[in-house]
C-alpha positions in Angstrom: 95.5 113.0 123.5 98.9 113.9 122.6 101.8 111.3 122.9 103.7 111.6 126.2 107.2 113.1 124.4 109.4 115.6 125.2 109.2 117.0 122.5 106.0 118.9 122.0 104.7 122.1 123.4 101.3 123.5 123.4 101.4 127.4 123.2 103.9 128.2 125.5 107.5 127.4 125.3 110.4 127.1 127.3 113.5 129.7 126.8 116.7 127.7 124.9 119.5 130.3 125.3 121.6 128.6 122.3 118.7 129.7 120.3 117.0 127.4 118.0 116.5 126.6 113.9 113.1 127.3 113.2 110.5 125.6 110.5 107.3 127.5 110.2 104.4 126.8 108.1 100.7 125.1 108.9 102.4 121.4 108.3 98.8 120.3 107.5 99.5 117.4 104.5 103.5 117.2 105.2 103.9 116.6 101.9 107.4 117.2 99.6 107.0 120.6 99.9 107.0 121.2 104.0 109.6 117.9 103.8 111.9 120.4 102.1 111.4 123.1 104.9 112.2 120.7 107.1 114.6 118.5 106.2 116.7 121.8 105.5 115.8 123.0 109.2 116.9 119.9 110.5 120.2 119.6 108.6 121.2 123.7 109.7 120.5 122.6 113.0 122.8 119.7 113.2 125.4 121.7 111.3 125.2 123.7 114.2 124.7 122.1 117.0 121.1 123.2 117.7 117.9 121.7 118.5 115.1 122.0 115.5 111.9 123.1 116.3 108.8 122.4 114.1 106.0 125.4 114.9 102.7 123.8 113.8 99.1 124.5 114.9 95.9 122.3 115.9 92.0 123.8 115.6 93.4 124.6 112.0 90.3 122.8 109.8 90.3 124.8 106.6 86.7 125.1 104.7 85.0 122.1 106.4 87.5 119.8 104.2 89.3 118.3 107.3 92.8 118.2 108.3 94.8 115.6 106.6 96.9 114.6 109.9 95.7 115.2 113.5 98.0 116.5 116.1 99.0 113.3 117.4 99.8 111.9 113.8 101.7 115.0 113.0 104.2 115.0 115.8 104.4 111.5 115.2 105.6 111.8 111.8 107.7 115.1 112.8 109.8 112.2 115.1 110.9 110.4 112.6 112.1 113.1 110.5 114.5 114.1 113.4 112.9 117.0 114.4 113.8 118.0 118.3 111.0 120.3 118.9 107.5 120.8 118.3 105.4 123.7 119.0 101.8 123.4 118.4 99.8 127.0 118.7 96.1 126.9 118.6 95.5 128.8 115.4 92.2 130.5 116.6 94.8 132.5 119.2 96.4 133.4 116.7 95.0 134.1 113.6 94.1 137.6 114.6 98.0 138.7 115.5 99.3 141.6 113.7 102.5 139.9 111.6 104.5 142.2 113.6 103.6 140.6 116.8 103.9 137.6 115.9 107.5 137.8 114.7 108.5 139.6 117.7 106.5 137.9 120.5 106.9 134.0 118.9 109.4 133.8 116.2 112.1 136.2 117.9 111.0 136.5 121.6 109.4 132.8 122.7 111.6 130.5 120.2 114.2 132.3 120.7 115.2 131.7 116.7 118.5 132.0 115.2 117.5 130.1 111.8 114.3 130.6 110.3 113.3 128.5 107.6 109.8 129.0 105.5 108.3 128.5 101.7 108.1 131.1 99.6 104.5 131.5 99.7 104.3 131.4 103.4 101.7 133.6 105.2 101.2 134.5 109.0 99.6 136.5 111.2 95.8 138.7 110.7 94.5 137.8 107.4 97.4 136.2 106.2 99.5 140.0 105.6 102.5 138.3 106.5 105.1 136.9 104.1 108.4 136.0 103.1 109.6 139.2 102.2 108.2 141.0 105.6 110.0 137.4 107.4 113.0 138.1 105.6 113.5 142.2 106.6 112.3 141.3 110.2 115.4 138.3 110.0 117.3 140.6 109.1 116.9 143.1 111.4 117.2 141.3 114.3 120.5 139.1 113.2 118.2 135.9 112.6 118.9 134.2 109.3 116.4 133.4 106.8 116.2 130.6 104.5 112.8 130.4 101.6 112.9 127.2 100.2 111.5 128.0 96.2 108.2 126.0 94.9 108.6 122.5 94.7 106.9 121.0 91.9 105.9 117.2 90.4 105.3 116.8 86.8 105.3 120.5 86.4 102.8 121.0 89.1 103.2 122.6 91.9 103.0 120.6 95.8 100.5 121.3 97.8 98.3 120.4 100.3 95.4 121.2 98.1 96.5 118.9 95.7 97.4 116.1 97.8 93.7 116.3 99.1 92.3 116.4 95.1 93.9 112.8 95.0 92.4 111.3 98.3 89.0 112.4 97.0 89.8 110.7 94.5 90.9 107.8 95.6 94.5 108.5 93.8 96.3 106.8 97.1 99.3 105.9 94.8 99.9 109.8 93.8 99.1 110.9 97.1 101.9 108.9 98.5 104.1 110.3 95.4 103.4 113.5 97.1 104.9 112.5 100.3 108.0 111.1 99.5 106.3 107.3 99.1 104.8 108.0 102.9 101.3 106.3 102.5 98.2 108.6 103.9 97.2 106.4 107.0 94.1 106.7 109.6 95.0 105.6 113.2 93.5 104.9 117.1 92.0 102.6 118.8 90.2 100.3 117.8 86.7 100.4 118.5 83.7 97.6 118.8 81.5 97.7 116.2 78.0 95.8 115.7 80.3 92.5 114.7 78.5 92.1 111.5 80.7 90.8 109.9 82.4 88.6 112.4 79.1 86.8 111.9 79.2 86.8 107.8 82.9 85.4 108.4 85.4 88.7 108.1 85.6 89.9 111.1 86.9 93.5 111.2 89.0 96.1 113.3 87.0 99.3 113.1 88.5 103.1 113.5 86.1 105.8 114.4 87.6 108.6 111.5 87.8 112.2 113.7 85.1 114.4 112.8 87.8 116.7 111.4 89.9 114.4 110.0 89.8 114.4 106.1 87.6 111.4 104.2 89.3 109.8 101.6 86.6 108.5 98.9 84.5 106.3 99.8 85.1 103.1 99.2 87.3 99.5 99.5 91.2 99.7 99.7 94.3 97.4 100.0 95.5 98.3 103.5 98.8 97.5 105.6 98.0 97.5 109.6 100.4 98.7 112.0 99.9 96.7 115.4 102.5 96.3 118.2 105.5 96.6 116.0 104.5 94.4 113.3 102.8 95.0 110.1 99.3 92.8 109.1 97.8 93.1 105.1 93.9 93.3 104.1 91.4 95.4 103.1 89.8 97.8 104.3 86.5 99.5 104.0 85.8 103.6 104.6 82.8 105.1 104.6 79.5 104.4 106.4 78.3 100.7 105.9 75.4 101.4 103.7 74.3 97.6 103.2 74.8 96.8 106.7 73.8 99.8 109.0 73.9 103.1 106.5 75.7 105.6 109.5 76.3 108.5 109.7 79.8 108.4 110.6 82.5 107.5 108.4 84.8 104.7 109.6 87.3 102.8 108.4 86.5 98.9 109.2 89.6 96.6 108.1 89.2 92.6 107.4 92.6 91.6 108.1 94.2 88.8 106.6 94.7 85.6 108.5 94.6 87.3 111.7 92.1 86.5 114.4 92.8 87.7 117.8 91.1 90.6 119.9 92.1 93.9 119.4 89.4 96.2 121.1 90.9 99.2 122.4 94.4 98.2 120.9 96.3 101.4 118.8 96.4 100.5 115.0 97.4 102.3 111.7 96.2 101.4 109.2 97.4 102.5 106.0 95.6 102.9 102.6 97.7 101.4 100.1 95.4 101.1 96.7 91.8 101.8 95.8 89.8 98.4 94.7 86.1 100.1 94.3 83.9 102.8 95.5 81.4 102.0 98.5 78.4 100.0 97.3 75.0 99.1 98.8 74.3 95.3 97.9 71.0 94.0 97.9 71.6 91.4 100.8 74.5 90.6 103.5 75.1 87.1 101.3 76.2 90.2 97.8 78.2 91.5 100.2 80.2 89.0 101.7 80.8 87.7 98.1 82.0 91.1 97.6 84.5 91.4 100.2 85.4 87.5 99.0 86.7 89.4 95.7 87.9 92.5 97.1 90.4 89.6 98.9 91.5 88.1 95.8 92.5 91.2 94.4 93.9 92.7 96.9 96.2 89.7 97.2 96.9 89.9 93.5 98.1 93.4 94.3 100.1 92.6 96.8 102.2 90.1 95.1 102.5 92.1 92.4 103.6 94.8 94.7 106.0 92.1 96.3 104.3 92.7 100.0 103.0 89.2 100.3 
């Protein structure tokens, strides 16, 4: 469910006669490359004096790999960057749109846009026809300016969403955060009741169903930061599917947190991956893994304290 803001709009949106400063793109990974796009829409706007609105879209899964935000996490993050607006299209209706149509109908006729602001390898509309260059004649056309932001690039590489997925499969959480501008990739809800194994083998956990199309980071143990009620908790944290305990078919993301023992159920947490310990293991017994997770603390302190977090 998406947060109760007034800030978000699902397909259709309301006229703004002062016209609006526009950042289009998919927004998927909001990494340093869409941060550009944005932070430059946002700056124009205020420049200005008008609002910024972020078009994004939800039912956008590409290739079965997941989306790395949801909706809700998205226009969360899109908040704090000091966006005014969000506008969140369902891309099935409109994937098929002639590039044509969708400048004139959205971009020109619904937002009403007086600043458009993409990347340079921006595509829209049926098949993906739609670029830049077609953006910037339509802009210009209409008396709508038109700012490309140019590739961004890390360690002569470009920033992509692509890339910032290559390092959650691999576990890479330090670079992946590099990629967002030292955000840290973060899974949230509420938390849900689990079988309370491992209350019983002394850690108890707060568990987070992962969305079906929400995109698995590797398998395996991490150093995690909680958010809860306005304050932030350490542990660590376990994603994947339990295989010594249960073996699901799920992935979730069950997280021992440190010194904390009071009853969360149905309670909204983040919880943020901050550094990968080990892949996901299957011990032999209950007893192999509770002396792992007895390690997995150790060094997860040690990492905080070298990290000056605890």
């Amino acid at each position: 469910m998406i947060k109760a803001i007034q800030k978000y709009y699902l397909d259709t949106l309301p006229y703004d006669r002062d016209g609006r400063v526009v950042a289009l793109g998919m927004f998927d990974g909001l990494h340093d490359g869409h941060l550009k796009i944005i932070n430059e829409a946002v700056s124009i706007a205020k420049r200005n004096g008008l609002k910024t609105l972020v078009q994004t879209f939800n039912n956008l899964s590409k290739k079965d790999t997941g989306i790395v935000y949801t909706t809700d996490e998205r226009i969360s993050i899109l908040e704090s960057l000091g966006v005014d607006e969000v506008l969140v299209l369902n891309f099935s209706d409109v994937k098929d749109m002639s590039p044509e149509d969708y400048l004139m109908r959205i971009v020109k006729m619904s937002m009403n846009s007086l600043y458009v602001v993409c990347g340079f390898d921006y595509t829209f509309g049926r098949e993906g026809k739609g670029d830049a260059k077609l953006l910037e004649a339509f802009c210009g056309d209409n008396m709508i300016e038109a700012i490309i932001t140019p590739e961004l690039q890390l360690d002569g590489r470009k920033i992509s969403t692509a890339w910032l997925k290559e390092a959650l499969s691999e576990g890479d959480i330090e670079l992946a955060a590099k990629l967002c501008s030292g955000r840290n990739f973060f899974y949230s809800g509420k938390v849900c009741k689990g079988k309370q194994m491992g209350r019983q083998m002394g850690f108890p956990t707060a568990n987070l169903n992962i969305p079906e199309d929400k995109f698995k980071v590797r398998r395996g143990v991490y150093v995690a930061k909680v958010l809860l009620g306005g304050k932030a908790y350490y542990g660590v944290a376990n994603v994947g599917r339990r295989p010594t305990l249960e073996d699901a078919t799920n992935d979730v993301i069950e997280t021992y947190i440190f010194s904390f023992d009071e009853d969360i159920y149905g309670a909204f947490i983040t919880t943020e991956l901050l550094h990968f310990l080990r892949p996901e293991s299957k011990f032999g017994s209950p007893d192999e893994l509770a002396h792992a997770v007895e390690l997995n603390k150790i060094e997860a302190k040690e990492y905080l304290k070298a990290q000056g977090l605890e």
